[in-house]
Each structure stands twice: as C-alpha cells, then as structure tokens.
N, C-alpha and C positions, 0 to 999 in steps of 0.2 A: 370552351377550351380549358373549364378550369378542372372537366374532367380528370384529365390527360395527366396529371403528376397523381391524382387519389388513383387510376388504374395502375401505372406504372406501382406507387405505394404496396399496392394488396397484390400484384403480378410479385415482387420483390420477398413479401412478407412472404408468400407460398412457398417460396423455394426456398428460401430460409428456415422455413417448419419443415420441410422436407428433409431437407439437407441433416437437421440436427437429430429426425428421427430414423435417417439411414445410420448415422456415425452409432444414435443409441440404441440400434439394432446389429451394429456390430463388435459391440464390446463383448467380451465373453465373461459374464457373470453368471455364478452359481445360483442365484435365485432364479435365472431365466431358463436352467433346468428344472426346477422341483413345477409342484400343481400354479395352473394357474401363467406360468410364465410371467410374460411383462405387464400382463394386462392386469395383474393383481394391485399394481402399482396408479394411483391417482394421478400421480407424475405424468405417468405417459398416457392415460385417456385421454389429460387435458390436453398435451399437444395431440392425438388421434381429432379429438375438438376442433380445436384451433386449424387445422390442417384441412379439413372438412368446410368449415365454415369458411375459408378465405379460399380456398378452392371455387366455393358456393358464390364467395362476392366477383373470383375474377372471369367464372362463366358468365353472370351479371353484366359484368362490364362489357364483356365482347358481346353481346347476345345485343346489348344497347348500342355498341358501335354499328353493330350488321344494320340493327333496324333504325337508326339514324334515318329521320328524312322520308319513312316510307312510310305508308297508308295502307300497310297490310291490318286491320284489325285482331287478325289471329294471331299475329308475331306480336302484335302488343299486349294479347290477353296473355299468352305464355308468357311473356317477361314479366309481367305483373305478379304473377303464381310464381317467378321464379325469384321475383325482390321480396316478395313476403314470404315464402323459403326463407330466405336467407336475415331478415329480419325475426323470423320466430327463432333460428338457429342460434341470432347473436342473442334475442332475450332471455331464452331461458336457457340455452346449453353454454354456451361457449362464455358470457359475458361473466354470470354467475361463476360457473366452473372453474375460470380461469383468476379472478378474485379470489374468490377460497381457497384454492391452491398454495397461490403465491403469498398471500396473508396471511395464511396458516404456518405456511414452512418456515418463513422468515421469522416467527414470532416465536414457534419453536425453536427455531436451529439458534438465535439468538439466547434466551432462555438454556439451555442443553441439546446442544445440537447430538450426542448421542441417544434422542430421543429418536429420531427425525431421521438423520443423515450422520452415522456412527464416522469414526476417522478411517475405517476400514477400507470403506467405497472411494478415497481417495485412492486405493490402489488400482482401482478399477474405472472410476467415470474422473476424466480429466475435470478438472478447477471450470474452463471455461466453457466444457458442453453442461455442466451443473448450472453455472450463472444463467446458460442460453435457456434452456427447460423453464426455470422458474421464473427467470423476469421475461422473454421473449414475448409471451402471453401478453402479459400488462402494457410491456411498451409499446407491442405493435395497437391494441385498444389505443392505447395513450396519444403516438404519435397521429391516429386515424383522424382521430377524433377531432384533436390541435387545427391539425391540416384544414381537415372541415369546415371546423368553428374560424379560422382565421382566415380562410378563402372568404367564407359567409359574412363575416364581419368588416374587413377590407372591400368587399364590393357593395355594402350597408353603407360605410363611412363617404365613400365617393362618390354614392347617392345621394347621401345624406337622406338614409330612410330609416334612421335611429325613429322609432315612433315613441309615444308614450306610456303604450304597455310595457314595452323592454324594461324599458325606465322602471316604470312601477314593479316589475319582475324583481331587477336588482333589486329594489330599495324594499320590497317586499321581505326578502332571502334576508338584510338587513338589520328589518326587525326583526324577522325571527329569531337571527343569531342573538339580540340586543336581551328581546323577553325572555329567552332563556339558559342568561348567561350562566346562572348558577347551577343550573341542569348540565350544563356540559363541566363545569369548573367541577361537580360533584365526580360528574362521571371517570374525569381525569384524575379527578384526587384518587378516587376508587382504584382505577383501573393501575397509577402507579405503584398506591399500598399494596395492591393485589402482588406487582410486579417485584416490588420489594420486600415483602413478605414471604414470596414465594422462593429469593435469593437466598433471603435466613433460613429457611428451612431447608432447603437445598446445601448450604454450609452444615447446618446442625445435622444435617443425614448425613454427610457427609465424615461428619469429627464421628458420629457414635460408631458409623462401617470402618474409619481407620481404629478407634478404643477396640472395638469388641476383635479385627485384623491382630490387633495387637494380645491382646487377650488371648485370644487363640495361637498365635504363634510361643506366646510364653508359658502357656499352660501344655505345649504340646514338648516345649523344649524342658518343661520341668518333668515328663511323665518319662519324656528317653534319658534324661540326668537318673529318673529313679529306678528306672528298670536295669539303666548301666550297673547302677549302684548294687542292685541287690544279685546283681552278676558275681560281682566284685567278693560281694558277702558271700555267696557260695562258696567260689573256689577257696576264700580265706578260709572257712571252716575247714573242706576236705583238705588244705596243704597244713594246717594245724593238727590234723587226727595222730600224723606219726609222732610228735613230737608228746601227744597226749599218750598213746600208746605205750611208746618205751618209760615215758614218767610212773605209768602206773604198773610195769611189769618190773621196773627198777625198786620200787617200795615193795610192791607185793610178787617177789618173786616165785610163784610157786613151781618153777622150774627145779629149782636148787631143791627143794621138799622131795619132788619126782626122781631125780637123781638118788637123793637117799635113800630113797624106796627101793632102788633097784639093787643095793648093794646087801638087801637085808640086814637093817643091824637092828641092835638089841630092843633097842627106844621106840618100835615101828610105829606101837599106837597111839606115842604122844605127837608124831611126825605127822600122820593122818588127820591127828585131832587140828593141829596146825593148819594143814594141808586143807581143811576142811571150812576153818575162817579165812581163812586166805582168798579161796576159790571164791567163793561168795560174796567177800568183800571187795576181791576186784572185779567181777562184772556189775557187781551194784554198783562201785563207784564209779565206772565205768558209763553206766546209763545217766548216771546223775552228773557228769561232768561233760558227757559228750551234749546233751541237752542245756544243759548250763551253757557251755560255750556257742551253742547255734542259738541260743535268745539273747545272751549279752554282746555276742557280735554284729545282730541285727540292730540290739539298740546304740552302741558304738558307731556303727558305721552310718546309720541312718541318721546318726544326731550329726557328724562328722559332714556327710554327704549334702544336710539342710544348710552349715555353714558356707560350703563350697559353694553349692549354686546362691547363694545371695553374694559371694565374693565374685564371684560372677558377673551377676547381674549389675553391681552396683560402680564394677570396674567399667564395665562397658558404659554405664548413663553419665558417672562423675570421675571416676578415678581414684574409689576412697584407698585406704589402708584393706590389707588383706586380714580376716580374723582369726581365718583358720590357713596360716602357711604353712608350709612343708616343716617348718621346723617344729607348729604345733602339734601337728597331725601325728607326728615322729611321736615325741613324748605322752600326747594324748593316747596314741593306741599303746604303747607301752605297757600300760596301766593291764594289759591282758594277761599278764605275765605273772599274775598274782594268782590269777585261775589256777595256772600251769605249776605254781610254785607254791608259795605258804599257804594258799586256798587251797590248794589238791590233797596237802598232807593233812592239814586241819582236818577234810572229809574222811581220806582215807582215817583215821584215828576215831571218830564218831560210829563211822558205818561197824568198821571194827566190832567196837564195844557194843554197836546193836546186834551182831552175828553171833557174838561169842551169847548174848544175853539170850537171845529167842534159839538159836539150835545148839549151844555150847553144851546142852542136859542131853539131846542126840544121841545113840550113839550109834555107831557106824550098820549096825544091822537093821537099824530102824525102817521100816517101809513108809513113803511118802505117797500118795497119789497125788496128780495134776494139780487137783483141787485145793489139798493141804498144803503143798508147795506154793502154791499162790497165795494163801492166808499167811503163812508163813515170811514172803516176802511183803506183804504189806505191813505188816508188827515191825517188820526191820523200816521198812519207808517209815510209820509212826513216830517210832522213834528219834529216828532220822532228823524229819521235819518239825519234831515236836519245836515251838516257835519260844523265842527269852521271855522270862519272864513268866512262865507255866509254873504253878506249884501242884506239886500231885498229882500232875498227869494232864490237871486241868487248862486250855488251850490259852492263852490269852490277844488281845488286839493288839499285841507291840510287832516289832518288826518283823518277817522270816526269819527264821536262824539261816535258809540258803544265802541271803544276802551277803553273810559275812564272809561265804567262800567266793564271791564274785568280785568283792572289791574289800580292802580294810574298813574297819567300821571308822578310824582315826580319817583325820584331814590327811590331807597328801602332805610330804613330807617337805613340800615346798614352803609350805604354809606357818611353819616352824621356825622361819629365819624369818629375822625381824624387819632385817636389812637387805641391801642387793637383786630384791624382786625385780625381773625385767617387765617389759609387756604381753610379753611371749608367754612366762610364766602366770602371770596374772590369767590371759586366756586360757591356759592349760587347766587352771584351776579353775577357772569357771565351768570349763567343760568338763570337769571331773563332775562336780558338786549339780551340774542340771543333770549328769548320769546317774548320781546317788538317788536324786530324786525319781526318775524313772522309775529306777528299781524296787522302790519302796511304793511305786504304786499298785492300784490292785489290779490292775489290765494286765501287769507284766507278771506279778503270782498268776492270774488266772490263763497266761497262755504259757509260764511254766508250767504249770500243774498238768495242763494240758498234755505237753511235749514229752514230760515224765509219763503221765499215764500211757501213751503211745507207745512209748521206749521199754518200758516195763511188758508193756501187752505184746511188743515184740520178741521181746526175753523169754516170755514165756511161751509165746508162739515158734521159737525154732527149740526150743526146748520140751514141749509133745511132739516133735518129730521122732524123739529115742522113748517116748513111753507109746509102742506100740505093742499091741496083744500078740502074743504066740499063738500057733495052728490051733494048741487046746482050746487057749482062752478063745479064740473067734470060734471055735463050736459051743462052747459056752455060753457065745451072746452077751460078750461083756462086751461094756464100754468104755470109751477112753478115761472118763473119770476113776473108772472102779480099778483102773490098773496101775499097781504101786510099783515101786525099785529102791532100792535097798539105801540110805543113802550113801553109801560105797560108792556105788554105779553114778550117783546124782551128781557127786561130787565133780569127776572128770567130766561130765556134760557141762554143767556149772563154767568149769576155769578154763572150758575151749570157745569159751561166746565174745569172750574179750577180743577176738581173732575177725568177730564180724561185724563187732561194735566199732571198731577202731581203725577196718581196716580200710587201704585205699581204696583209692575207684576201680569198679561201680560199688559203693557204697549204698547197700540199697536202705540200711536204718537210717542213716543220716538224711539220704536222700527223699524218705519217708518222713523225716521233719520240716526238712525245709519244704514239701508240698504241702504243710496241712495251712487249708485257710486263715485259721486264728494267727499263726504266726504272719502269714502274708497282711493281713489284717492289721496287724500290730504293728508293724514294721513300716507299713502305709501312713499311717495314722502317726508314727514317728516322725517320719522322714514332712507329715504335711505341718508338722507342728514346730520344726526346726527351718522350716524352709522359706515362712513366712516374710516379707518385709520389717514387722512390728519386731522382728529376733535384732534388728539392728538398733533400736531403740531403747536395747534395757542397756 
C-alpha cells in the first residue's frame, strides 16, 4: 500500500509538467518566432525532460498495478525494461538536466538577472509560470524522493531494522565532512570572494558606463553649443557688412569724384588723380577690414560662447554666479565697434599713403597687365603690414601693425578709474585682455594672413573678368597675362568691387572665408580652449 500516495505523487507531478508546458506554449513571444523556436531555450527541454520521464515513472506504475499478483513471466520482463527505462532517464537526463537548470538560473538571475531573464519577459511569461519552469523540476525530485526515503525509513523504525551498516553509512558521511573541513571552508571562502568580487566589478562597470554616458552626452551637448555658435558668428558678420560698407563709402567717397567728372570742370586731372587713390584704397581697405572682422568675430564670440557653456554647465551641477551675463556680453562685444570706428579710419589713412606711394607716379595712360596689377597690390599689402618697430624696411618680431586696427593698443578705458570698478566690469576686462592675447598670437596672424591672401586672390579674380582680349588679340594668340588697360579703365573696375566685397547676401567673398578650413580650425581650437572646466579656475 505504500505504493499508492508515490503513484498518485508522479500521476500529479505529470499534469502539472503538462499543464505548465501548454500555458508556455501559449504565450506569444517573439523569440518563439525567429530559428530554432522554444527549443532553443534549456528552460523548456528540461521541462520536455521532466515531462518524458514522469510520464515514464507513471506507465511504471500502472504497468506494476496490472501485473500485481500474476505469474506472467513476460509481463514481468517488460516491466523490468521499462523500470530501467526510466531509471537510466532519471540518471542521466532528467536528474542532471534538471539540477543544472535550476542552479544555474537562480545563481545568475541572483547575480544579474539581465543576464538570464532580462525585466522584458516579465511582459510576457507571468511571475508564477517562471517560478513553476525552474523550481517544479527540483521539487517534484525533492518531494519524490522525501516521500520514499520517509516511507522506507518509518517502515525501518517499526521494524526496528536500523542495522549497523546504516549506522556506519552516517557516521562514515560524518567523518568525511569532519576530515575535510577546511576543503569545503576553503571552497566557501572562494566561492563568496568569487561572489563578492564579482559585485565590485559589476558596480565599477557600472560607475565607468554611467562616466563615459556622461562624457558623451556633455561632449555631444558641447559640439551643438559650438556649431550654434559659429551659426551665430556667421550671420553676425553678414548683418555687420552694411554698416561696414556705408563707413567706408562715407570716408572714401568716390561718388562725389564721379559727379565732378561729369560736369567737366577745369581741375579734371587732379579729380582723377584723387579718384584714383580713392578707388584703390577703398576696395583694399575693404578686403582688409571685411577679413579682419570675420577673424575677430570668430575669436570674440568663440571666447564669449566658451564662457557660456561653462555658465551652463556649472548652473546646472552647483548654481555658481554667472561670468559671462547678458550685461557682460553687452559691453564685451561692444569692443567691435572700434573695427567699425577709429580702427577703420586709422587703416583707411595707412592704405591711403601706400596707394598714393606705389601708383601715385602713374599716370592715367599707364597700361597695367594682370600680372603688374597684382605686384602692384602686393607693395601696397607690404607696406600695409609692414609690423612696429621695422627700421628700413627691415621686418621685426614685435607685434602686427593689424593688431592695432582690431582693438586699442591702450587697456580698456575701464581700467583708468581707480575707483567704482563693479564685477561686471572686472569680467569685462578680463575678457578684453585674454582677447588681446589671442590676437597677438601666431595661429591668429597665420589664419589672418591666410583670409587676406584669399580675399585679395578674390580681388583679383573678379577683376580679370574685364581684362579680356579682343577678336584681334584672340587671333594673335595672346594670353591673359599679356593683356594690359590703361589705368583709366583700371580705375572704374577697381571702385565697383567694394559692391561685392560688402554686399549682402549671397555674399559669396565672405561666404568664401568663412568656409575655408583654417578659419574653421581656429575657431575650434578657440571655442575648446575657453570651454574648458580649468577657465573657471584662474
């Protein structure tokens, strides 16, 4: 009879493996369309296992109830083949299998259960057909076994057929655990350093994926801060150009020149000779100011722009003071206005006196070719740029002489009073005096010089558009270089380029500086140099 509860036990167990691999064949997961389906999953072999093998134990059991009592020999050799079936099923399939299983997941899933069992598949496998999968295995072993061993044992004890192997059994298992107690203590220490080690690391992977999250989200938020910015720097130049335009058409009028000319009067040729530094000296100053203003508004606003995102950044972590406020920024840019004002006339008056010096001996019937015309304006640039502090022509390493048209060579005028400085002002001068510094460095000569060479090679490039050959000359087989114009003619090409230098959008010279690399380069290189954490330090 004591049968009768282990059949019912494994009759019970079955439909319970049943039961929970119909519910997990009717979930609808994505995985159990791609290759492979469910079967790719260890999970559900082992209940496939399990389901197999107590199927196996409860044909067993009926197969033994039938043959109960009878002396069929053959019905007892087949039950035999079908108890050691099921014995080799629990040894090597089912018992192992289902151990591993459940050992395994539970040590992962404790450990990172997104290793294992992501939080995902909670949308999809309910809490308690999850528990039934992985522990169902082990408890239905477990309770089997109990059952067994407690039947067996209870019908030992009311025998009293305890013998003395048993005995020696336990007390065997006894010492074993006794002699090698440090062998397991070792193995536990191990296995929880393992356990606790593998925690730290798992925090430290953790902190480096949130730093470097970090890292990347502030380096991506400082690249759209700078590409705003040099948006910003753009349109600033082009809504600047009119204001540059009418400034240099106001000093160098050669309007008023042209008028006189039309009236014929007595003086024509000293009107011309006028007419002639004039033209020259406003699109040269022209190229030299419109290029001037697209490098000092890159470093302006990039130095300005560096301030901002650390005010930024530093409002969001603590809540400091702001460095660069609206009222800085106000007065900071102001400083541009020096370009536009005593720095423009300063130039215009230089360029002047180098026009009047290299073609002043000209005279109006003089023939020019391309080539002379371009030598010509480089002797004016020479001059131009010749740097303080030159004796005899001789170059020296002191500062640009362009410098002094971008900003006063003096301190800011704030700097003057003794008394009454706010904080505001104090900032403003600071950001004056790291912009002086820029300027005077050689990155920023070498990507003026740059912007001037371009602007100048522009100059000259819409201006061989009017030195082309006539029908004779092109059967003559001349070429552009060998064909001269009088500088009469040169003159009116000359004082109509101010119109293309200056003008609004599409602005293609302008637009032609602010693409060229070195400037993008430069401005880069500004904006990373102001932008830093270590700028709130000094």
């Amino acid at each position: 009879m004591a049968l009768i509860p282990c059949q019912v036990l494994r009759a019970a167990i079955l439909l319970s493996y049943l039961s929970v691999l119909c519910h997990y064949k009717a979930i609808e997961m994505p995985a159990h369309q791609t290759y492979g389906g469910s079967w790719k999953f260890l999970t559900f072999i082992d209940l496939v296992i399990q389901a197999v093998f107590f199927g196996i134990c409860v044909l067993s059991d009926l197969s033994s109830l039938l043959t109960k009592g009878s002396d069929n020999q053959e019905q007892e050799r087949q039950l035999k083949k079908l108890i050691s079936l099921r014995d080799w099923v629990m040894a090597v399939l089912a018992f192992p299998v289902g151990v591993f299983v459940v050992t395994m997941f539970w040590i992962l899933y404790i450990y990172d259960r997104e290793l294992v069992y992501p939080k995902l598949l909670d949308n999809f496998i309910p809490p308690w057909l999850n528990h039934g999968m992985k522990w169902f295995s082990s408890c239905s072993f477990i309770k089997r076994h109990c059952i067994n061993l407690t039947l067996k044992y209870v019908d030992k004890f009311v025998r009293n057929e305890y013998t003395k192997v048993e005995c020696n059994g336990m007390l065997s298992m006894w010492n074993f655990l006794k002699r090698h107690k440090k062998k397991f203590i070792f193995v536990g220490a191990v296995a929880g350093g393992v356990y606790l080690l593998g925690k730290y690391a798992q925090r430290k992977i953790r902190e480096i994926q949130e730093r470097e999250a970090a890292e990347y989200i502030a380096q991506a938020r400082r690249q759209y801060h700078f590409e705003s910015n040099q948006r910003t720097c753009n349109m600033t130049v082009l809504s600047m150009l009119p204001a540059l335009r009418e400034g240099l058409m106001q000093q160098l009028n050669s309007e008023s020149l042209t008028s006189l000319l039309k009236n014929k009067p007595s003086n024509k040729l000293e009107i011309w000779e006028d007419l002639k530094i004039i033209s020259f000296s406003r699109s040269i100053v022209a190229v030299y100011s419109t290029c001037m203003l697209v490098v000092l508004l890159r470093v302006q606003l990039n130095i300005i722009g560096g301030y901002i995102y650390l005010d930024n950044s530093s409002l969001t972590k603590n809540g400091t003071t702001l460095q660069a406020s609206p009222e800085v920024q106000q007065q900071y840019l102001s400083s541009i206005q020096h370009l536009l004002g005593d720095g423009l006339s300063e130039l215009i008056t230089v360029v002047k006196q180098a026009v009047q010096g290299v073609l002043g001996s000209f005279s109006l019937k003089h023939c020019f070719s391309l080539t002379e015309l371009e030598q010509k304006i480089k002797e004016i640039r020479s001059l131009v740029e010749k740097k303080k502090g030159s004796l005899n022509g001789e170059e020296s390493d002191s500062k640009s002489k362009l410098c002094q048209y971008l900003m006063p060579d003096e301190e800011n005028p704030l700097t003057t009073q003794a008394y009454g400085l706010t904080e505001k002002d104090v900032l403003t001068i600071r950001l004056l005096n790291e912009t002086r510094d820029m300027l005077e460095s050689e990155d920023f000569k070498t990507v003026l010089n740059s912007c001037l060479s371009r602007g100048f090679g522009r100059l000259l490039d819409s201006t061989a558009e009017f030195f082309r050959p006539t029908d004779r000359e092109m059967n003559q087989d001349n070429t552009l270089h060998s064909i001269s114009l009088p500088l009469a003619k040169i003159i009116p090409i000359i004082n109509g380029q101010i119109h293309s230098i200056c003008s609004e959008m599409p602005n293609h010279f302008v637009q032609d500086l602010l693409l060229m690399e070195q400037v993008k380069n430069f401005a880069a290189n500004v904006y990373e140099a102001f932008s830093t954490p270590q700028q709130l330090e000094k």
